[in-house]
N, C-alpha and C positions, 0 to 999 in steps of 0.2 A: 710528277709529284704534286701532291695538288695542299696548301696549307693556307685554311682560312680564305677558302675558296678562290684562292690565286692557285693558279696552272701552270708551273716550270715543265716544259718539256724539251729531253737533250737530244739533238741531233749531230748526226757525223756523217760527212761523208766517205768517210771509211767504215769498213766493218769492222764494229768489233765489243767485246763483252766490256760492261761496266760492273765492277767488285761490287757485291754486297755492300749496302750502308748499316750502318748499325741497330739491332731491333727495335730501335725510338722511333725511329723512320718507317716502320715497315706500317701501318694502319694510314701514312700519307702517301703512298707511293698508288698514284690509281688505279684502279677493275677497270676493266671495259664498260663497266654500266654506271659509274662515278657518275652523278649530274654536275656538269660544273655550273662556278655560279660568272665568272669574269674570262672573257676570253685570255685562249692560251698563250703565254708567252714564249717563243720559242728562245733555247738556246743552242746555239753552234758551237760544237768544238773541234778542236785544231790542233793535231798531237805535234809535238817536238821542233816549236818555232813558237818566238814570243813577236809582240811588234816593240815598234821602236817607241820608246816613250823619253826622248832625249828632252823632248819640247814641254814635257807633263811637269809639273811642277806639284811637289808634293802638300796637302794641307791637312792630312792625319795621318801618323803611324801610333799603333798600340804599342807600339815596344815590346810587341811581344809575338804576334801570327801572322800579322798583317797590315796594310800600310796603303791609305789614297791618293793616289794623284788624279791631276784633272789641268788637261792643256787649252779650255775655253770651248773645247767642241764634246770631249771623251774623258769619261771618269777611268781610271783602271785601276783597280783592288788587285794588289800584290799578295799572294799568301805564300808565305816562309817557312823553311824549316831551319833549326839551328844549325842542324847539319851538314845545311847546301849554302853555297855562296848566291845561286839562282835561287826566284821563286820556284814553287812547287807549281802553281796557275797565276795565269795572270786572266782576270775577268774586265774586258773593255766592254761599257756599257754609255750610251747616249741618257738626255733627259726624258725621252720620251717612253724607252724602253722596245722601241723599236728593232733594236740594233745591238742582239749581247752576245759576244764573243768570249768563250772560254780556251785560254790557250795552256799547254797542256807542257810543261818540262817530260823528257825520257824518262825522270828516276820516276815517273805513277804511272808507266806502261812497261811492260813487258810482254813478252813475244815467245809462243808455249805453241807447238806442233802447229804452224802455219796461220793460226789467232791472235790478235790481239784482245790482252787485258788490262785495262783502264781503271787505276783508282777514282771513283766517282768524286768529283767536285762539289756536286753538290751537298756537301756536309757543313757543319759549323767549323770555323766561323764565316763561309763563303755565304750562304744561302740566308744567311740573318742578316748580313751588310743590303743584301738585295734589293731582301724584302721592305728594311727599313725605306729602301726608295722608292722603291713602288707603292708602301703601302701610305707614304706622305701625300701622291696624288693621288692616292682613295678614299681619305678620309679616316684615314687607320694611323695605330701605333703599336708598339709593344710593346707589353707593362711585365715589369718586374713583380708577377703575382702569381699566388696559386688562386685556381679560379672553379666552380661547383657549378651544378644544375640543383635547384632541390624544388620540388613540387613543382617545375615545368620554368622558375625563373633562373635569371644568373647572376651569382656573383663572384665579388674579385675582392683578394687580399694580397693587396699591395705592400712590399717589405724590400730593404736591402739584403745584404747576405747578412743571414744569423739572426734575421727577424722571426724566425721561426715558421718561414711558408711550408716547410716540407712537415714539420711538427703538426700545423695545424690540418696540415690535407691530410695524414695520418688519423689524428683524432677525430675529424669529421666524415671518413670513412666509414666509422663506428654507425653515423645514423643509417637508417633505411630508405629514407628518401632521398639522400644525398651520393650526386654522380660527380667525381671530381672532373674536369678537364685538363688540368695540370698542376704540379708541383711549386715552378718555377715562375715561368713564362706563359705570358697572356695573351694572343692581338684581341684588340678591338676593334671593331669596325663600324662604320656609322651608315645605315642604309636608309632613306627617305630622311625620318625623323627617330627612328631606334638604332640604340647601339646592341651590339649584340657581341660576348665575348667569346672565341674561338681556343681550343688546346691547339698547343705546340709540338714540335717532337724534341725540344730541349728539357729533359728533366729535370730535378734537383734528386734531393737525397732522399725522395720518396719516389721514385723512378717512374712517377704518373706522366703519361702521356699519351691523351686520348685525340683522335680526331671528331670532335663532338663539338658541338656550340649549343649554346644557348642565349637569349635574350636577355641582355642586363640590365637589373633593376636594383644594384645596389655597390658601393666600396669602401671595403673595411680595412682600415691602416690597422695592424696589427703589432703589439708589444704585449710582452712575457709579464703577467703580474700574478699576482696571488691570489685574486678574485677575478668573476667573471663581471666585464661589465662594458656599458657603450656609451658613447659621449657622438651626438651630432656635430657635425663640423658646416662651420660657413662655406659657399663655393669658395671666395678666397682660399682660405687657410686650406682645402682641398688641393686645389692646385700647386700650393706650394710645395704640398707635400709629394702631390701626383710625380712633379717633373725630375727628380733626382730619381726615381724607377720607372721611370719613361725612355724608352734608346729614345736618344732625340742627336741628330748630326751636328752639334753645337758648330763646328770648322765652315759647315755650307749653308749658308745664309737662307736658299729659297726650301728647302725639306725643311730646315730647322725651322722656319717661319710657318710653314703650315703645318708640323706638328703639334709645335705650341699650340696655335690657333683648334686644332683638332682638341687638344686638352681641355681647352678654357672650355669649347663647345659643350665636353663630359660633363665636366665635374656641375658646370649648371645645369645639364639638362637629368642626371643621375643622383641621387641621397648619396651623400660620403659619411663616415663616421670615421671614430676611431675603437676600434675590438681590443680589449685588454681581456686574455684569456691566461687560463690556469691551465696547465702542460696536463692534461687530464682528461681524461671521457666527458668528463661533466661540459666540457665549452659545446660538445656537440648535441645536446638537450638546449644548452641556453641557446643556444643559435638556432635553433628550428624552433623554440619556442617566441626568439626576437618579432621571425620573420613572420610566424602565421599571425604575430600580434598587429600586422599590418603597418612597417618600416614607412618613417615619411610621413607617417597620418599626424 
C-alpha cells in the first residue's frame, strides 16, 4: 500500500489471504508498475501471540480504538474492540522504523478449508497513527483538509469537523479544471524546497479519495458565510490556526517537535488565507477566478 509515496508492505511467514480493505483503499494498494518515491517499509505479522508489554508504560489512549505505550526502546499501539477484553492488534514499532511488528489476536483470523484469512490491519485507525511517525521524520503531516489540483497547482482547505470540507469539495467539483484529492484528509510533504499536498484513503462525507498529488501553492481556512470572500492571513495567525487540524502527537515530545517545526516551515513558505464561501455553485467560479488572478501577487 503505497500513500503519499510511503510504501507499507505486509509480510508473513505464514501463508495466508488478507480480507479486503475497504474501497477507499483500493487506488493505494500498489500495481506492479507503481513508481515508488521512499524506500519500502516493511511490515511483519505474527498471528495469535501478543508480546509482553508489562515494562511499556502508557502516554496516550483515545478512549475509544486505541491506546500508546512506549517502554524507552518500543512504541506499541494497542487497537481494541469493545467487544474483546484483548486487543484486536498490537503494532510494536521502533524510532527509526526499522523494526515493525503487527501482532495479530485469533478473533481477525480464521481458518476455511486448510487457509488462512486474516482481517487486514492495515486499516484506520492503525495505518494513520503510523504514518503520523513516519511522516514527522519526513518532513510531512496531516491536515485536516480537503485538498484540489486546479490548472496543474494545489491547494488545501483546512477545517475541523462541520467546517464544511466535504460541502466545499462537493461544490468545487462543479468547475472544470478542478481535480479534488480529498474530502477529509491531506499529507503534506516537503521535498527539497516544495511542499506538495498528497490525497488520502480517509474520506469524509463526500467520499473523495484519490491517490493524486499535486504541488502546493496555496491554504484556505474555510467558514460558512453568506458571501463569497478572502481575507490574507499573516504566517503567524496561519499557524495558529494550522495546528488544531494538524495530527500532531502532542504526549511525544521528539514527532511533536518536528511537526510543529514542519508547520511553522508551511505556513511561511505557502500564501494562507481565510475562504468565506456561500454553500453554492457560485464559490467554485469565485475560486478559479481568485486563483488565475494570481493569489500572493
Amino acid at each position: 500500500m503505497e500513500i503519499a509515496g510511503i510504501t507499507i508492505s505486509l509480510r508473513s511467514s505464514i501463508p495466508l489471504t488478507l480480507q479486503a480493505l475497504p474501497p477507499c483503499y483500493e487506488q493505494f494498494v500498489l500495481g506492479s508498475v507503481h513508481p515508488l518515491s521512499d524506500p519500502v517499509i516493511g511490515v511483519n505479522l505474527e498471528l495469535g501471540c501478543f508480546p509482553d508489554t508489562e515494562s511499556a508504560r502508557m502516554i496516550f489512549d483515545s478512549e475509544q480504538s486505541w491506546a500508546l505505550f512506549f517502554d524507552g526502546n518500543d512504541y506499541f499501539m494497542k487497537v481494541r474492540s469493545p467487544s474483546l477484553r484483548e486487543p484486536l492488534w498490537i503494532a510494536k514499532f521502533d524510532s527509526s522504523f526499522d523494526n515493525i511488528t503487527i501482532y495479530c489476536n485469533e478473533s481477525t483470523i480464521r481458518r476455511e478449508d486448510g487457509s488462512i484469512v486474516a482481517l487486514n490491519p492495515l486499516a484506520y485507525p492503525l495505518d494513520q497513527i503510523l504514518l503520523i511517525y513516519i511522516l514527522s521524520q519526513k518532513q510531512g503531516a496531516i491536515v485536516h483538509a480537503a485538498g484540489m489540483s486546479m490548472h496543474g497547482k494545489g491547494y488545501i482547505f483546512p477545517g475541523r469537523s462541520g467546517a464544511g470540507k466535504s460541502t466545499v469539495s462537493r461544490l468545487l467539483l462543479s468547475c472544470e479544471t478542478a481535480t479534488m484529492l480529498s474530502d477529509d484528509r491531506i499529507i503534506i510533504r516537503k521535498s527539497d524546497s516544495a511542499f506538495r499536498a498528497f490525497g488520502t484513503p480517509w474520506p469524509g462525507d463526500a467520499g473523495i479519495a484519490e491517490n493524486r498529488s499535486s504541488e502546493l501553492n496555496g491554504i484556505f481556512f474555510i467558514h460558512h458565510d453568506s458571501e463569497n470572500s478572502i481575507k490574507k492571513l499573516p504566517p503567524s495567525e496561519a499557524l495558529r490556526r494550522l495546528m488544531p487540524v494538524t495530527s500532531i502527537p502532542w504526549y511525544d515530545e521528539k514527532p511533536m517537535s518536528d511537526i510543529l517545526q514542519f508547520c511553522e516551515d508551511l505556513v511561511y513558505a505557502i500564501p494562507a488565507y481565510e475562504l468565506f464561501f456561500r454553500p453554492d455553485s457560485s464559490v467554485a467560479d469565485f475560486m478559479e477566478k481568485f486563483l488565475l488572478s494570481g493569489p500572493g501577487q
